[in-house]
Every structure is written in structure tokens, then in C-alpha cells.
C-alpha positions in Angstrom: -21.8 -13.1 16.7 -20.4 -9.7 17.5 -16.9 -7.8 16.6 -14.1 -9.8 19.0 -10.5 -9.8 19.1 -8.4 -12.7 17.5 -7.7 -14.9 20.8 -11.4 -15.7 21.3 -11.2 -19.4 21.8 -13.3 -19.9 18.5 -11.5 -17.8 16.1 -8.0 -18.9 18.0 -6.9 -20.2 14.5 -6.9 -17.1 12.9 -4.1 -15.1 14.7 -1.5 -17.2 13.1 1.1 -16.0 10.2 -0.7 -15.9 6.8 -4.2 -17.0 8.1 -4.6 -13.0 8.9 -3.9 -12.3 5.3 -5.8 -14.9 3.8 -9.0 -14.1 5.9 -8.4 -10.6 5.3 -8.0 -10.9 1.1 -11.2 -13.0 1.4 -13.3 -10.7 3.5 -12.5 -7.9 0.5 -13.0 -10.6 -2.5 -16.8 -11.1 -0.5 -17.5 -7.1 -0.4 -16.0 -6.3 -3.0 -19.1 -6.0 -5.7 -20.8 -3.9 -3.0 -17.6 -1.8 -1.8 -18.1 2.2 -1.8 -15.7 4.5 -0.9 -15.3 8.2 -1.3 -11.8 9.4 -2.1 -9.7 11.2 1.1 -8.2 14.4 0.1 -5.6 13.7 2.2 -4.0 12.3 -1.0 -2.8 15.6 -2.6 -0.6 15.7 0.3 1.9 14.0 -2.1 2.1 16.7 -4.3 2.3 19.4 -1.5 6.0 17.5 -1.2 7.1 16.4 -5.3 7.5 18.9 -8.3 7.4 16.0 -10.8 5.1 13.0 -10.4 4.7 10.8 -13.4 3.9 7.7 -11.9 2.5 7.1 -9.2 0.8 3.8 -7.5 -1.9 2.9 -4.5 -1.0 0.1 -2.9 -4.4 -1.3 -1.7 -6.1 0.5 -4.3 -9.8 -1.4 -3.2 -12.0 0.8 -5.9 -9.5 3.0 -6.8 -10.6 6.5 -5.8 -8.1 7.9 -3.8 -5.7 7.3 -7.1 -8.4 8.8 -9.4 -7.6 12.2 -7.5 -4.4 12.0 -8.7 -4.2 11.1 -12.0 -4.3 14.7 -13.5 -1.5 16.8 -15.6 -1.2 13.6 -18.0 0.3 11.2 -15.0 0.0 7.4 -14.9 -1.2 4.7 -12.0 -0.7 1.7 -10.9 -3.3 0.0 -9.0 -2.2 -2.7 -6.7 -4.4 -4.9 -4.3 -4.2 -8.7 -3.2 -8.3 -9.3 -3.6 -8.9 -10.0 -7.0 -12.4 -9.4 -7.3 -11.6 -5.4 -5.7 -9.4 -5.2 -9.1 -12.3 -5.6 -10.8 -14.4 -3.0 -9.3 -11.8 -0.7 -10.0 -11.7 -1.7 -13.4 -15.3 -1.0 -13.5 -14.4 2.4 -12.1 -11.6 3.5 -14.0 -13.5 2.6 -17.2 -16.6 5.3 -15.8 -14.0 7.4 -15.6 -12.2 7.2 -18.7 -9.0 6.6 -17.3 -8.5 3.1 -18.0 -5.5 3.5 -21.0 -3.6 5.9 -17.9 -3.5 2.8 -15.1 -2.1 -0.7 -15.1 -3.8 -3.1 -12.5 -1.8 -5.4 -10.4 -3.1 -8.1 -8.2 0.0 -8.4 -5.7 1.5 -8.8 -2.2 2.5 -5.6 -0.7 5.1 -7.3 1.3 7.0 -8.2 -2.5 6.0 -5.7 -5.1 6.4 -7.0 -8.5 8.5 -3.8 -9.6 12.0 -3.0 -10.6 13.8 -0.8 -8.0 13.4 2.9 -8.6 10.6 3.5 -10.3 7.5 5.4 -9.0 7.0 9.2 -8.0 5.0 8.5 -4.9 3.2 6.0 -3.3 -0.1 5.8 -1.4 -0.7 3.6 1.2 -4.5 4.6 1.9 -5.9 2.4 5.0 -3.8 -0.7 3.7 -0.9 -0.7 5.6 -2.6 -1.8 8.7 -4.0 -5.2 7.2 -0.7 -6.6 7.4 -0.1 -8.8 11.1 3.5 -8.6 12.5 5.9 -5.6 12.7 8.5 -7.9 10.2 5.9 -8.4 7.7 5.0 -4.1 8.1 8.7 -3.3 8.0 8.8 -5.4 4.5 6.1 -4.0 3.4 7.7 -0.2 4.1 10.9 -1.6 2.8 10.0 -2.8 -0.5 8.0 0.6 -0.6 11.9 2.5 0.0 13.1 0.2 -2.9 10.7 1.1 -5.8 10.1 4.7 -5.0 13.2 7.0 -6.7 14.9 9.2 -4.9 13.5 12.5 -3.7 9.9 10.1 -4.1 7.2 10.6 -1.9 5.4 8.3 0.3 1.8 8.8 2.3 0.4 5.8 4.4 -2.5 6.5 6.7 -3.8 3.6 9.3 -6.2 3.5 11.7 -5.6 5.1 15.0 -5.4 2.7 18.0 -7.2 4.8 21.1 -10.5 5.4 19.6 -13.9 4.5 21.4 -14.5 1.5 19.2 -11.5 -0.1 20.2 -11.5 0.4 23.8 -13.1 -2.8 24.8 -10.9 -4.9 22.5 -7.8 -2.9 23.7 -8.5 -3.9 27.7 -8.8 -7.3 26.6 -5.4 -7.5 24.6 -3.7 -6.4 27.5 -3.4 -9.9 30.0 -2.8 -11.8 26.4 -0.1 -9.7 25.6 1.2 -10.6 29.4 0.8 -13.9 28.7 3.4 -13.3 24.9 0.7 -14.6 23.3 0.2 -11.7 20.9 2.7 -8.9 19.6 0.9 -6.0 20.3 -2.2 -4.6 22.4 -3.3 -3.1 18.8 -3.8 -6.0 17.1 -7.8 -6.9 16.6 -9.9 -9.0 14.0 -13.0 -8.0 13.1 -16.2 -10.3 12.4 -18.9 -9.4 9.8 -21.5 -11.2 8.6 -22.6 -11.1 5.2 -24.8 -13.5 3.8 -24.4 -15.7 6.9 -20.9 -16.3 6.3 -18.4 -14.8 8.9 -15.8 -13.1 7.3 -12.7 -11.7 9.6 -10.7 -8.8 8.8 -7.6 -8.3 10.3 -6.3 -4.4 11.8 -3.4 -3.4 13.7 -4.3 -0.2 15.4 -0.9 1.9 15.0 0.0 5.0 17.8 1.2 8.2 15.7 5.1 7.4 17.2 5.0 3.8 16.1 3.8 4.3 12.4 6.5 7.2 12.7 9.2 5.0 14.0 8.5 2.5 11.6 8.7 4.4 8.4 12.6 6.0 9.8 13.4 2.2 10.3 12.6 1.5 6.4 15.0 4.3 5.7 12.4 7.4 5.1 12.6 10.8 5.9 9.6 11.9 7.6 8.1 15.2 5.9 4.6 15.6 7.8 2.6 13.5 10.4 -0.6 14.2 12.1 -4.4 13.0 12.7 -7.0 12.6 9.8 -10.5 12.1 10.2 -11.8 10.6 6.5 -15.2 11.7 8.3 -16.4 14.4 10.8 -15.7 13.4 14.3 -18.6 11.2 15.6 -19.9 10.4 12.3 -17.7 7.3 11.6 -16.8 4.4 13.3 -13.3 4.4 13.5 -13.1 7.8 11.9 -9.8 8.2 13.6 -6.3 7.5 11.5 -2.8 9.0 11.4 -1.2 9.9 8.4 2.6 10.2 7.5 4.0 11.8 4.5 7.8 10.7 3.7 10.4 10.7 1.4 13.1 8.4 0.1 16.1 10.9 0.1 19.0 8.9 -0.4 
């Protein structure tokens, strides 16, 4: 069956509260011994933006590369994601890289970090905020991101972008059910895969640059720098298309 979005009559079951999460975790716990992904340089953005960053944590670390690039001058990491079995890839990683005695892993809900207020550098949100279905649950997610960063600390999410090629077809179709108030958003789409010939689904909400943007000021964050980054060159991936915010928690 191909890619469809999440009120096809079959999959109907799937666009309600923590069903998206679930199917989502279980699509990455399925991948996960197979999962590759180079690091996005976009990362360093954080220290473009922080003269002191000790700690600093990925939340929806999958493998754990995009934190690798940071975890120079002596720093510490902490490695967050909800799929278990992604955790342990990472381990895997960290360990080929020598850096397992410099990062803690955590197997968590972004939407209620297990951390005292006030206590990371930065955060990275790297293609992770966009799993999470309904604005509230995002804006917890941002908000729990404002209460564990320190002042003056630095926050960069990226997401997918929602008017690429891919997503055109899906898009049209979203429109008469968001008429009909049967979704929140035109940008919400689940994806099928098969692998092994199981069907997993993985959840995305396709952000606009002003929403992602509007979102982060409602958590309380100053907005540094915001723009369009393509992981890949234009044409090359499918979506290769994200925006990217960099913010900080100022008072």
C-alpha cells in the first residue's frame, strides 16, 4: 500500500491522541538496527549564539550524530529519544566513537523531560519536533524545552517544511477534512512503510516557517535566526526541505 494521509478509512484509528506517538515510537524501534544518518551541520548554529556550552542535550537523538558534532572542548550530552531500541544504536555509536563516559542516555517523552529546571546550555531539536500530533502537545514540548534550558541558553529545532513536492498530493487532500474539523491542520500526514511486511506509520506535521516561529515566541523564546535548510542538495532528497529556528531563553 502506498504513502496516504491519516483519514484513509483504513488507518482512520491512527489520527487519534497517543496512537500517533505510539505508531510513531514503534516505526523507529522497527528501523532502528538499520537506521543511518549523517550529521547536519546546521548544529554548530548553537554555538554561533552561546560563549559557554557545557551541557548540552538532543532531544530525538535517533543515532546520535548530530550531538557527536558537538561534543568537543571537553562538553557533556545527553541523549534523549522515546524508541528504546534507537538508544541502543546510539550506544553502539557513541562507543565507536569513544565518547560514551561524556553522554548519558535517556529513554523519555519530550512532552515531560525528566530534568530539573535550568540545566542545559542548548538544546537540539533535530527533525523530532515534528513527530509530536497537536499544537498543545508541541507547545509542551517547547515549554518544557524553556524550563530546562538556563538562561541566556540556546535552542535549535528544525522540522520538515510543509509545501514541498512530496507533500502536495497529501496536502489537497487535507484540505475538505480540515473543512469538515476533522483534523487540526492541512500539515498533518502519516506515512506508511513496509518493512518486512509489516506496515509501520510514522506520524509528521509539516510546519510553515511563521508557525514553527510563532510557536517557539508562545513558549517564551527569543528568536535569534530562522531560515530554510536542505540536510541534502535540492532534488536529491525526498523531503529535503526543513526550516530551522535558533532561540534563546532570555529571561
Amino acid at each position: 500500500m502506498s504513502d496516504s494521509h491519516c483519514f484513509d478509512s483504513i488507518k482512520k484509528k491512527l489520527c487519534f491522541g497517543e496512537e500517533l506517538v505510539e505508531s510513531t515510537r514503534e516505526y523507529y524501534e522497527v528501523v532502528a538496527s538499520s537506521y543511518r544518518r549523517r550529521p547536519w551541520n546546521i548544529v554548530s548554529k548553537v554555538e554561533e549564539y552561546s560563549s559557554r556550552i557545557e551541557l548540552i542535550g538532543d532531544m530525538g537523538c535517533g543515532i546520535g550524530s548530530n550531538l557527536d558534532i558537538l561534543l568537543n572542548s571537553g562538553r557533556k550530552g545527553v541523549a534523549l529519544d522515546y524508541s528504546y531500541r534507537m538508544l541502543i544504536k546510539s550506544l553502539g555509536f557513541f562507543a565507536r566513537k569513544k565518547k560514551l563516559h561524556r553522554i548519558i542516555l535517556v529513554n523519555a517523552d519530550m512532552r515531560m523531560l525528566p530534568f530539573r529546571d535550568s540545566v542545559f546550555d542548548a538544546l537540539i531539536y533535530i527533525s523530532s519536533l515534528h513527530h509530536i500530533p497537536y499544537r498543545s502537545n508541541r507547545i509542551s514540548v517547547l515549554k518544557e524545552a524553556y524550563r530546562v534550558l538556563r538562561n541566556n541558553g540556546v535552542l535549535l529545532i528544525t522540522v520538515w517544511a510543509r509545501y514541498q513536492l512530496k507533500f502536495v498530493p497529501r496536502i489537497l487532500a487535507n484540505l475538505l477534512t480540515r473543512i469538515l474539523g476533522r483534523i487540526e491542520s492541512v500539515g498533518d500526514v502519516v506515512e506508511e512503510k513496509i518493512v518486512q511486511g509489516k506496515p509501520l506509520y510514522r506520524y509528521h506535521h509539516l510546519y510553515t516557517l511563521n508557525e514553527l516561529v510563532k510557536d517557539i515566541k508562545y513558549a517564551g523564546f527569543d528568536v535569534l535566526e530562522k531560515g530554510v535548510f536542505y540536510p541534502t542538495r535540492k532534488g536529491m532528497g525526498v523531503p529535503s526541505k526543513n526550516y530551522f529556528v535558533v532561540a534563546m531563553k532570555s529571561r
